[in-house]
N, C-alpha and C positions, 0 to 999 in steps of 0.2 A: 504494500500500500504506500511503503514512503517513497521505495524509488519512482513508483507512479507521480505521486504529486510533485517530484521531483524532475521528472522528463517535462510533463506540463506546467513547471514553472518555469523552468530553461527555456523552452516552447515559446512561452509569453514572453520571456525577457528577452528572447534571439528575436523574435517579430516586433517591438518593441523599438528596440535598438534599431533594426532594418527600416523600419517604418520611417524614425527620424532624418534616417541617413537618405533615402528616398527623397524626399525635398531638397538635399545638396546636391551636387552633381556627381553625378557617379563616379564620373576618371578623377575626382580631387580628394588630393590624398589632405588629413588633416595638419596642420600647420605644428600642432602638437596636444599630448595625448593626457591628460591631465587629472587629476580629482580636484575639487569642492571639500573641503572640510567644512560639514554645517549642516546640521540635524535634518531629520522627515520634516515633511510639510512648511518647507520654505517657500514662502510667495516671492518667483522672479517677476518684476513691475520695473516700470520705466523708473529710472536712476537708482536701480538699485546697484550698489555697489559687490563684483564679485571676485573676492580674491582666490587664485587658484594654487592648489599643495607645492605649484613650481615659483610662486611667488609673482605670478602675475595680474594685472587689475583689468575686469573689464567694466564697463558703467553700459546697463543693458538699457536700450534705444528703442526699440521695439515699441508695441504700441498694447499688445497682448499684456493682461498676467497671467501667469501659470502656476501651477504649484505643482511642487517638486514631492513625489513621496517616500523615496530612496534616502537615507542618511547618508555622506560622504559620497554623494551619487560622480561615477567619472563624465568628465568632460573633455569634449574631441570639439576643439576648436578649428575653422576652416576660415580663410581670409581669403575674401572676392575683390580685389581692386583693392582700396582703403577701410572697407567694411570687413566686419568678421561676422559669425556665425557661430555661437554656442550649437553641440547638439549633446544634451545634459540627458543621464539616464534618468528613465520615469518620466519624461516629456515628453510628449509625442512630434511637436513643434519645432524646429529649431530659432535657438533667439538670436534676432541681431543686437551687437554690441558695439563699441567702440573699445578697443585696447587703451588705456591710460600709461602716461608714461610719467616718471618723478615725482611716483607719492611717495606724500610721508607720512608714515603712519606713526603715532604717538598714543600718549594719554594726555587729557587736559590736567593739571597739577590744580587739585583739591576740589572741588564741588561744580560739577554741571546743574546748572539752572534754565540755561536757556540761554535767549539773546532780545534786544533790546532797543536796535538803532544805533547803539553805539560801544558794544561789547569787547572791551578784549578778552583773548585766550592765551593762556600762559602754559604751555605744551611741559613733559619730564624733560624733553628732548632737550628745553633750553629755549625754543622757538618764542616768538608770540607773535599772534597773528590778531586783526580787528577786523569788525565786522565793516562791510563793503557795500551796504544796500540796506534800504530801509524795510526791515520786518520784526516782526515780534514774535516770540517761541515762550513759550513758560512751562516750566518740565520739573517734574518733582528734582529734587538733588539728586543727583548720582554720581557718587563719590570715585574719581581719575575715570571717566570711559576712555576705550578708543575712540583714536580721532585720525581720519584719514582726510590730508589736505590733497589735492589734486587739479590740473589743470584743465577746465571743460573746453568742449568742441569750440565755445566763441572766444576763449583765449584768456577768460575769467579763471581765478583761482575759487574752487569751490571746498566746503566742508563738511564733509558725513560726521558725525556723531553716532555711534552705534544706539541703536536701540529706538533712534530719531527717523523716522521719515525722510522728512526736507534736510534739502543741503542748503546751505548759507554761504553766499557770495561773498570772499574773506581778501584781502592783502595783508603783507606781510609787516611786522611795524620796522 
């Protein structure tokens, strides 16, 4: 009975796999072969930030969300011209992304609260960066999150906050 449900989970997961890859183009080989470190039931959504086990960042563009039900599910990344191409297991979809290049990732040094219009952040790294654009966030405290700064497609430096949503338009002080 188990190697039964065992052939028929293989089954699902080989067609599965084949299904995503099916929307790529058949003769391209993946650009490289990856995992995701990050629990079942991750909602991939537009700017979500995804850092891959080879230490790569991509900020998914897509217009789709999906959810991912696989923990540490691998990722076969393909790049079309300038654009890339997640095909993440447990997705039937593949996502387009953007590859980021020169982040840095930190923690903020003592209590996230949010932002304000006029915020600065004061990174372990040593950093500090202020906020760049007028919005407001109010977030219970949470004591050093990650903080990943990075440079978006219009040439603005943006700020993820783990655990946050919205990224925040930031320079550097």
């Amino acid at each position: 009975m188990k190697s039964l449900f065992l052939i028929a989970f293989s089954s699902f997961l080989f067609s599965n796999i084949t299904f995503s890859q099916a929307k790529i183009d058949s003769t391209a080989k993946p650009e490289e072969t990856t995992f995701y470190d990050g629990p079942a039931n991750t909602l991939f959504a537009p700017g979500f930030l995804l850092r891959t086990r080879s230490k790569n960042y991509y900020e998914i563009t897509g217009k789709l969300k999906q959810m991912n039900k696989v923990a540490n599910p691998t990722v076969q990344v393909y790049k079309e011209k300038r654009k890339y191409k997640l095909v993440i297991e447990g997705i039937e979809e593949p996502i387009p992304a953007t590859k980021l290049q020169d982040v840095v990732e930190s923690n903020i040094d003592g209590d996230f609260r949010g932002w304000d219009g006029t915020t600065s952040f004061k990174f372990l790294n040593g950093d500090v960066w202020v906020q760049d654009e007028i919005k407001t966030l109010f977030s219970p405290a949470v004591f050093r999150p990650v903080v990943y700064i990075y440079r978006g497609s219009d040439g603005t430096y943006k700020m993820k906050v783990t655990g946050v949503d919205e990224t925040l338009q930031v320079k550097k002080k």
